[in-house]
Every structure is written in structure tokens, then in C-alpha cells.
PyMOL Python script that loads the backbone (N, CA, C, O; Angstrom):
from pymol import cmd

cmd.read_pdbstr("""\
ATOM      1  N   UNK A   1       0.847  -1.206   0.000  1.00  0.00           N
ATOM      2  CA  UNK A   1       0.000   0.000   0.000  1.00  0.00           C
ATOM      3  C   UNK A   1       0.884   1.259   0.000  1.00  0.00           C
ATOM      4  O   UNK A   1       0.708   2.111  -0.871  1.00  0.00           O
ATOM      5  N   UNK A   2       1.916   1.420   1.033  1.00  0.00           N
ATOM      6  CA  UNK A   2       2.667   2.348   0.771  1.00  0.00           C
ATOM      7  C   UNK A   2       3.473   2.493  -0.466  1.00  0.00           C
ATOM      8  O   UNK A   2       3.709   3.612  -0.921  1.00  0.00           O
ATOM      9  N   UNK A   3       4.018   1.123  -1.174  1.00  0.00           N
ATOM     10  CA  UNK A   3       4.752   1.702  -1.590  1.00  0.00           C
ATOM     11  C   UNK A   3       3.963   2.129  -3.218  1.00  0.00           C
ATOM     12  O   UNK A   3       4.330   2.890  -4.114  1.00  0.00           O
ATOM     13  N   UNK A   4       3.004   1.431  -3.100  1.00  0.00           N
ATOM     14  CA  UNK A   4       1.626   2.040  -4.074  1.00  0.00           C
ATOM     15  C   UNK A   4       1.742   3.147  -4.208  1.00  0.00           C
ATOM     16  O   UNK A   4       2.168   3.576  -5.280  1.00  0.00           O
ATOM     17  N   UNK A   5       1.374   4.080  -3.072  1.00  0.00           N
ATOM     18  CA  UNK A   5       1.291   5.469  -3.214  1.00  0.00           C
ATOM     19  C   UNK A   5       2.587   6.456  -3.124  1.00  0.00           C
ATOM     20  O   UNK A   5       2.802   7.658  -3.277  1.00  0.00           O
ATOM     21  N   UNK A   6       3.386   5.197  -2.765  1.00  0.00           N
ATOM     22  CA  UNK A   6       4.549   6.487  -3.179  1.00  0.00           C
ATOM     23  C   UNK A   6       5.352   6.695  -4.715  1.00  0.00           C
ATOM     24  O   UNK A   6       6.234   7.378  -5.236  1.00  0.00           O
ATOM     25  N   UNK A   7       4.307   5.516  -5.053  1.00  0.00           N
ATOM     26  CA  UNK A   7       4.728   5.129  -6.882  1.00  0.00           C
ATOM     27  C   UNK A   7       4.151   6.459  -7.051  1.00  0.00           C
ATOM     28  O   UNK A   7       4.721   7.531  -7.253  1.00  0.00           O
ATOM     29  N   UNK A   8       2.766   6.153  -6.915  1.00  0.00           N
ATOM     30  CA  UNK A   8       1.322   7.721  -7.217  1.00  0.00           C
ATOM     31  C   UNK A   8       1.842   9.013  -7.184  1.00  0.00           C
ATOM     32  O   UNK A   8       1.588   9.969  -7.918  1.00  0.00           O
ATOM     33  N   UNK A   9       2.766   8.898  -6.034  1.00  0.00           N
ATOM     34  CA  UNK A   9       3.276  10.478  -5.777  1.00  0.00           C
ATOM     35  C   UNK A   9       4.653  10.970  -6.485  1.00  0.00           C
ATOM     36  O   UNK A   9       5.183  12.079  -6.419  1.00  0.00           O
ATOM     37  N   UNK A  10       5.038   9.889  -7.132  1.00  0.00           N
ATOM     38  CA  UNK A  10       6.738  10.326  -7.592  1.00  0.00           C
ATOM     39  C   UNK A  10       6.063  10.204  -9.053  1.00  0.00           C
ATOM     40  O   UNK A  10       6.820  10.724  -9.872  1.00  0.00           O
ATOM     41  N   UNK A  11       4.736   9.624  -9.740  1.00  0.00           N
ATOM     42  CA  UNK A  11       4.302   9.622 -11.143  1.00  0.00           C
ATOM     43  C   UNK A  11       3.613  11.361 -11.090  1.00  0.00           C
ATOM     44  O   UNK A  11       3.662  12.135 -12.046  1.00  0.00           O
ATOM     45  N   UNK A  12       2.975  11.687  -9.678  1.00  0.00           N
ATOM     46  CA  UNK A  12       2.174  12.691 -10.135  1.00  0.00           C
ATOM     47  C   UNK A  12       3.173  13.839 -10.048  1.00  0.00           C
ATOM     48  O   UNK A  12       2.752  14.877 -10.559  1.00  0.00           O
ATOM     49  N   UNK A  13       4.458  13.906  -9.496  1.00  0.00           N
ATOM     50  CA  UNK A  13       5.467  14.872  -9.139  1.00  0.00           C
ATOM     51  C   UNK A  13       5.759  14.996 -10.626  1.00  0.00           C
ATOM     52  O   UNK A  13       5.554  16.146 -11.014  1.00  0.00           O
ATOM     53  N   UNK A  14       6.208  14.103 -11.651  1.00  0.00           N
ATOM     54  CA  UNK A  14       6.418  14.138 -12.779  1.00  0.00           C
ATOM     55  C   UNK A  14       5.751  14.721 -13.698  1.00  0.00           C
ATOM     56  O   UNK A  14       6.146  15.508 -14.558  1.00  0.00           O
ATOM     57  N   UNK A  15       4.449  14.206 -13.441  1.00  0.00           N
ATOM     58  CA  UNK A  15       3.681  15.037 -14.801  1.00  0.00           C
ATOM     59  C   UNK A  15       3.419  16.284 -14.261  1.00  0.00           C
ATOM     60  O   UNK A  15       3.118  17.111 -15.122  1.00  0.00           O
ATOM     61  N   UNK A  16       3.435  16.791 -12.869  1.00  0.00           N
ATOM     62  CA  UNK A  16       3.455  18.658 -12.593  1.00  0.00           C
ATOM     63  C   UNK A  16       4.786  18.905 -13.170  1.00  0.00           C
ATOM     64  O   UNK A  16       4.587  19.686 -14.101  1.00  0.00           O
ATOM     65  N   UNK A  17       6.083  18.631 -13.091  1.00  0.00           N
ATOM     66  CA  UNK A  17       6.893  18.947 -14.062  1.00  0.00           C
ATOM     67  C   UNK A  17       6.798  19.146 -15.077  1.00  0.00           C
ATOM     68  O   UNK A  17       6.922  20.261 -15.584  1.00  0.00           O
ATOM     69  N   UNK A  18       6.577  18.223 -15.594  1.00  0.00           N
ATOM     70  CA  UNK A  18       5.767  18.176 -17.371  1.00  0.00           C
ATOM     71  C   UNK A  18       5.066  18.928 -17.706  1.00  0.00           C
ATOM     72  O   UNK A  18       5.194  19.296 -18.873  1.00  0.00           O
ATOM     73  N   UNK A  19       3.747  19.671 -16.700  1.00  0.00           N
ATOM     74  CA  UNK A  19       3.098  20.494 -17.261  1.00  0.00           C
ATOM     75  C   UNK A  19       3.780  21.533 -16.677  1.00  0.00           C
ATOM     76  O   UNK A  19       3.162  22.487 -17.149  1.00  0.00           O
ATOM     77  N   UNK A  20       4.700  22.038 -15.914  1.00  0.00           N
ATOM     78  CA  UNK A  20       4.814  23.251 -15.168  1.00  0.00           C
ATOM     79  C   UNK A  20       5.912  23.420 -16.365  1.00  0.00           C
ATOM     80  O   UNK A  20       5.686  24.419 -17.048  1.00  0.00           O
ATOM     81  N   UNK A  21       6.874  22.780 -16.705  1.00  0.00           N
ATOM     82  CA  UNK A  21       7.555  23.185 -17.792  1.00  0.00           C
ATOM     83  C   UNK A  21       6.971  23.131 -19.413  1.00  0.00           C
ATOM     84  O   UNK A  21       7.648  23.311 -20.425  1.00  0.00           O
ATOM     85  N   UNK A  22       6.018  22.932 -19.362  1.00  0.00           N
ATOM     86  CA  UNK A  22       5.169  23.128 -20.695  1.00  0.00           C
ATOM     87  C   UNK A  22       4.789  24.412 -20.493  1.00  0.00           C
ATOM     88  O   UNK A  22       5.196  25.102 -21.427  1.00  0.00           O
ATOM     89  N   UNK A  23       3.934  25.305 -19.344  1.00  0.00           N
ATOM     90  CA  UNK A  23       3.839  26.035 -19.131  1.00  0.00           C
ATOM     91  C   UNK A  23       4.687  27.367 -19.013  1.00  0.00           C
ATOM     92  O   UNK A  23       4.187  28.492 -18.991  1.00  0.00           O
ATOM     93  N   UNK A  24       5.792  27.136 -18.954  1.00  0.00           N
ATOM     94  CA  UNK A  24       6.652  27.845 -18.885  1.00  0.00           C
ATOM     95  C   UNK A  24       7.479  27.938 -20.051  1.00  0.00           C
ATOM     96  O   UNK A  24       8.115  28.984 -20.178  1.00  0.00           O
ATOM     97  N   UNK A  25       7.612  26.935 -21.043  1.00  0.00           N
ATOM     98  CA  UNK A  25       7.478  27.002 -21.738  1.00  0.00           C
ATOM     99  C   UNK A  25       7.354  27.880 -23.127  1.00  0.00           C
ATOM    100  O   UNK A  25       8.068  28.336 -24.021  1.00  0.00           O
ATOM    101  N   UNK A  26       5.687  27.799 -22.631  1.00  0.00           N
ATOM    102  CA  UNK A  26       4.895  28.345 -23.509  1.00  0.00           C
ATOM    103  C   UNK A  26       5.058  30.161 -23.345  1.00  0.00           C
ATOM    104  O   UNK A  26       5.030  31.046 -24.200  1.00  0.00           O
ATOM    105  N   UNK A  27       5.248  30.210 -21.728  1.00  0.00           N
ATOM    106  CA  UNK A  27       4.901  31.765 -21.479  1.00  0.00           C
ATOM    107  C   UNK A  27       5.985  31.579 -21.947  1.00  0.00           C
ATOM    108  O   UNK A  27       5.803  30.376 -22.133  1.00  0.00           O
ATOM    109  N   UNK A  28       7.157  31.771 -22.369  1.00  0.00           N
ATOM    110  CA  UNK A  28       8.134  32.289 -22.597  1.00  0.00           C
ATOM    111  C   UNK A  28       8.501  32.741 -24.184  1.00  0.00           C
ATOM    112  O   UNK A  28       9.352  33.444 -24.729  1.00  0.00           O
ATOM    113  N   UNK A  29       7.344  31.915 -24.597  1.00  0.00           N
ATOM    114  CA  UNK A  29       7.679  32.176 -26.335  1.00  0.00           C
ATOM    115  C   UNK A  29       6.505  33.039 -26.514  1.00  0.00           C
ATOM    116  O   UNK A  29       6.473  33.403 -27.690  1.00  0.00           O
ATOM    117  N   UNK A  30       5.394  33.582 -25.742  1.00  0.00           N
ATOM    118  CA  UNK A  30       4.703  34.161 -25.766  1.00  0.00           C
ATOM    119  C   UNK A  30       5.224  35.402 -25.548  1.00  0.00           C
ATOM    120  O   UNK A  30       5.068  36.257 -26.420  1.00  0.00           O
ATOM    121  N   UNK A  31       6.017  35.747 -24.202  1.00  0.00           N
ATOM    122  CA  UNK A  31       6.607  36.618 -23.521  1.00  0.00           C
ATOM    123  C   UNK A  31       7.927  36.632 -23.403  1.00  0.00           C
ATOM    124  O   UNK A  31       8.258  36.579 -22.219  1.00  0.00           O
ATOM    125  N   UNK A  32       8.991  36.692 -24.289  1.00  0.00           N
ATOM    126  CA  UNK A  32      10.457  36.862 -24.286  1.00  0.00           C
ATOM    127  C   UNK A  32      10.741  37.952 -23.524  1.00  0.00           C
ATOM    128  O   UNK A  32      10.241  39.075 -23.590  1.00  0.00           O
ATOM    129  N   UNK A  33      12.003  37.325 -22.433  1.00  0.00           N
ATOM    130  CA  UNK A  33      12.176  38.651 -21.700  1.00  0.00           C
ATOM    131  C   UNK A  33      13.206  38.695 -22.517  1.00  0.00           C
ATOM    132  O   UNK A  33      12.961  37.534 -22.844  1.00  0.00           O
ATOM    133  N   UNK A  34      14.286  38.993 -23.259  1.00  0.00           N
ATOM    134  CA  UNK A  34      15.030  39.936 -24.065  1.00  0.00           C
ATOM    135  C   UNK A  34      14.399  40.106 -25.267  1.00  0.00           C
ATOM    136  O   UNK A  34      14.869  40.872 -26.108  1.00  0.00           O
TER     137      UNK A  34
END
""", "prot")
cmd.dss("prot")
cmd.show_as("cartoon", "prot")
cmd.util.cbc("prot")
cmd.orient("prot")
């Protein structure tokens, strides 16, 4: 059971990466700071 959910939590840590750098990403080609 634990180590179930600590699969859950190191898969869901990943895809917030995934989207937090998609996101960032994106603002950035939207919004170039130079």
C-alpha cells in the first residue's frame, strides 16, 4: 500500500513537471524577456 502510493506520488510529481515546464514554456515564447 505504501509503496503504491509512493509510486502515485513520484508519477504525479512528474507530470506537474511536465506540465509546469510546458507552461513555462509556452509563457516564454509568448513573452520573451530579451
Amino acid at each position: 500500500m505504501e509503496d503504491n502510493l509512493k509510486n502515485v506520488d513520484m508519477r504525479t510529481v512528474r507530470d506537474l513537471q511536465l506540465l509546469v515546464a510546458g507552461f513555462v514554456s509556452r509563457y516564454l515564447v509568448l513573452n520573451p524577456v530579451a
